[in-house]
N, C-alpha and C positions, 0 to 999 in steps of 0.2 A: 599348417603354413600353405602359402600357394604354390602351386606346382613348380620347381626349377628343375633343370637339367637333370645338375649336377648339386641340386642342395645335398643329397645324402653324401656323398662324399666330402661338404663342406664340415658335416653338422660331426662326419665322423670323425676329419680333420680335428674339428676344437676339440672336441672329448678325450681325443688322444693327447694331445698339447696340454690339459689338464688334467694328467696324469688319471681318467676315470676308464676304469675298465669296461669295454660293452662285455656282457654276458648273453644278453638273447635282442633280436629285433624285430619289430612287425612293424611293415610298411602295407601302408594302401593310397590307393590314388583313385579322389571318386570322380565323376564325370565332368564336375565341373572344375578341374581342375584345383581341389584341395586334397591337400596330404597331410595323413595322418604317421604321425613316425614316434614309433612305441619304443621305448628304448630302458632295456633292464644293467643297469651299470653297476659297480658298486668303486668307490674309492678309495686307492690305495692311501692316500694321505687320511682316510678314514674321518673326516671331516663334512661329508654331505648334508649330514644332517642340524646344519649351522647354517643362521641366515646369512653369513658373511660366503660362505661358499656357494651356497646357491646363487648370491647376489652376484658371485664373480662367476658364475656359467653362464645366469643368463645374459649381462652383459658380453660373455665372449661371443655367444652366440647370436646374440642379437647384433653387433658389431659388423659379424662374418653375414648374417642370413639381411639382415636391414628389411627392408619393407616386406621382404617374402615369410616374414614369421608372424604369424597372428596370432601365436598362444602360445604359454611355458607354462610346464607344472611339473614340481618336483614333489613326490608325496613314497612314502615307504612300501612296499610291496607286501602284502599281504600273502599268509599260505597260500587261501582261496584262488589270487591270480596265478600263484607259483602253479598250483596243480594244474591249473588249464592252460600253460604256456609249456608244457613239457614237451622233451625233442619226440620227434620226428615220424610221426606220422603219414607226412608226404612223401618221404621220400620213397619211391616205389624199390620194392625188395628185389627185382631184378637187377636194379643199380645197386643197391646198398652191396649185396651181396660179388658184384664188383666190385669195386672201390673200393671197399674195406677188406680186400681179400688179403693176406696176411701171408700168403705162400708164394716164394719168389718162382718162377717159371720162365721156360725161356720165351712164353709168346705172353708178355706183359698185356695189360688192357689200355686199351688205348687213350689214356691218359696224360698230364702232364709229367716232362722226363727231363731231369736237371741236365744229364750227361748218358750216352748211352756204355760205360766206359764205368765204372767203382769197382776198384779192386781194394780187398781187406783179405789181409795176410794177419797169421797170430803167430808166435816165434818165446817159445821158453827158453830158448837157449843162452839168454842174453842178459839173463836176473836172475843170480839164487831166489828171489821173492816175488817175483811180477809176471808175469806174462803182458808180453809186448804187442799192442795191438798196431798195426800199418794201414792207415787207410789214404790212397789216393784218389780223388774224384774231381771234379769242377768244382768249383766255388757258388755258393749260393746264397740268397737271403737267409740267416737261420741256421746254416749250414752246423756250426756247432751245439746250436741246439735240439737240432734232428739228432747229434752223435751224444748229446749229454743227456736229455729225453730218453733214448732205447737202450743207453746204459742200467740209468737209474731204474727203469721197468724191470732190468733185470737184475735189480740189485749188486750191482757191478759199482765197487771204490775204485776210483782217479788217486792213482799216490802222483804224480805228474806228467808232463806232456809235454814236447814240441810240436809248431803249428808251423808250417810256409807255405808264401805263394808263391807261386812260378811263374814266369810268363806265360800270355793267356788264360792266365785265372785258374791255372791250375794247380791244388794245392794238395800238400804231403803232410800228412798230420800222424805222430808216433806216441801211444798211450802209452802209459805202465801201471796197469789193472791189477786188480784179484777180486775175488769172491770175498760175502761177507764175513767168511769166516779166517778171513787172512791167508787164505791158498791159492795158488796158481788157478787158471784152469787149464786141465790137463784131459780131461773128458773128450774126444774127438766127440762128441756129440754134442755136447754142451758148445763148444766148439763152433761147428757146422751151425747150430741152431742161429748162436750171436753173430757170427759172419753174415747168414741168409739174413737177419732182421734189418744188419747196418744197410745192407746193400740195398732191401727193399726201398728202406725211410731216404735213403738219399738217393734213390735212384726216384722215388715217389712223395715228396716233402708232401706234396698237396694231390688231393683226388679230385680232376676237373674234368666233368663232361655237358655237354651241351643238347638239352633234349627239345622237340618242339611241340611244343601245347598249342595246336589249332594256330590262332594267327599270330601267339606269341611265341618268343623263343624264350626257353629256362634255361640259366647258365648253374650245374650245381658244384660247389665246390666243398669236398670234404677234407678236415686233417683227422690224424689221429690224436688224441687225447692222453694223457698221462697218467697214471693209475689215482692218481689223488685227483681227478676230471677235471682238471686243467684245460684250455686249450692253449692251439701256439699263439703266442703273443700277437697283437694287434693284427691278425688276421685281416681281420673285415678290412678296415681301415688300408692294407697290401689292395685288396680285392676294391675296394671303391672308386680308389686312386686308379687301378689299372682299368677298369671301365672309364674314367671320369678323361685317362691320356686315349682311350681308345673312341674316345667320343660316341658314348653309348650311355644312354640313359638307362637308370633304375625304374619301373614304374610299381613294382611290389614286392617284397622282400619279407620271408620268414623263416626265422630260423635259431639257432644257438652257435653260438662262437667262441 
């Protein structure tokens, strides 16, 4: 298509609205202003590979892009491109090894911080059967899916739960957990460990830093992934939007999401 602004937040826009999940992206923008925008989806109505759904994407998008699209092709992904699209090679290991660091500390990196403020208390006292998890924090995009995410990691059952907000957005959420084997947990270790993880994932939903390559600036955004390699929902699509209200343009993008 030809170059716009803000097409890639348009184009991520529809894809989400039709329920298609992006999986990986490569963006290029050559000189003359054309863009190439590689896009590995797959859909959850499981119907892509029907001309009646194709017909209804490219319609949307064609709808949404109008004169700025000059080509659609929907076609099945092959091993072959699967192997050569695999993560993350760029990203340099001095960041990775940030960003993904996994051990809570008191001098965080300096990254994005929902609240400087999460406290998680755990408390037996109060279920012959559950151990009661307390977690106060801010409120945030996702915010229970950061807390049902690093449950499930650690194989931790939800038997129920109250959730409120407060004023200011501040919200009081009360679990009532166990282990997969139907016991408390009583481990001060075990303990300590899922305290330090919740506090990380909401204190760090997202790993955002901003590096400069010569005349360009790189914005990288990492989440974490869920043992089944999940990532967090419509990511990208958060991220396009927030460039697209910051009036910044994308000019090359690649990556997994």
């Amino acid at each position: 298509m030809n170059f716009r602004c803000f097409g890639l937040a348009d184009v991520t826009q529809v894809l989400s609205s039709l329920e298609l999940n992006i999986q990986k992206v490569k963006v290029s923008t050559t000189p003359d202003g054309t863009v190439v925008d590689l896009f590995f989806i797959t859909d959850t109505r499981e119907l892509l590979h029907t001309k009646n759904r194709q017909e209804e994407t490219y319609k949307a998008l064609e709808d949404v892009m109008q004169d700025a699209m000059i080509s659609f092709n929907i076609e099945k992904v092959g091993p072959e491109i699967t192997a050569c699209c695999q993560a993350s090679p760029y990203l340099p290991s001095a960041i990775t090894d940030d960003i993904f660091n996994l051990e809570m500390s008191n001098d965080l990196p300096s990254v994005s911080l929902t609240s400087n403020n999460v406290c998680v208390t755990m408390d037996n006292s109060l279920s012959p059967a559950h151990t009661l998890v307390q977690i106060v924090c801010q409120d945030h995009k996702g915010l229970l899916y950061d807390i049902m995410r690093t449950l499930k990691d650690y194989n931790i059952q939800i038997s129920y739960g109250r959730f409120y907000i407060k004023q200011g957005r501040k919200c009081e959420i009360d679990l009532f957990i166990m282990q997969s084997d139907g016991k408390k947990i009583v481990d001060p270790s075990k303990q300590t460990a899922l305290s330090s993880r919740l506090k990380m994932e909401l204190l760090q939903p997202l790993r955002v830093t901003v590096v400069s390559r010569g005349p360009d600036t790189e914005l990288l955004v990492a989440n974490p992934v869920e043992l089944s390699s999940k990532g967090r929902p419509l990511v990208f699509y958060d991220i396009t939007l927030a460039l697209k209200m910051l009036n910044t343009c994308i000019f090359s993008r690649l990556g997994d999401t």
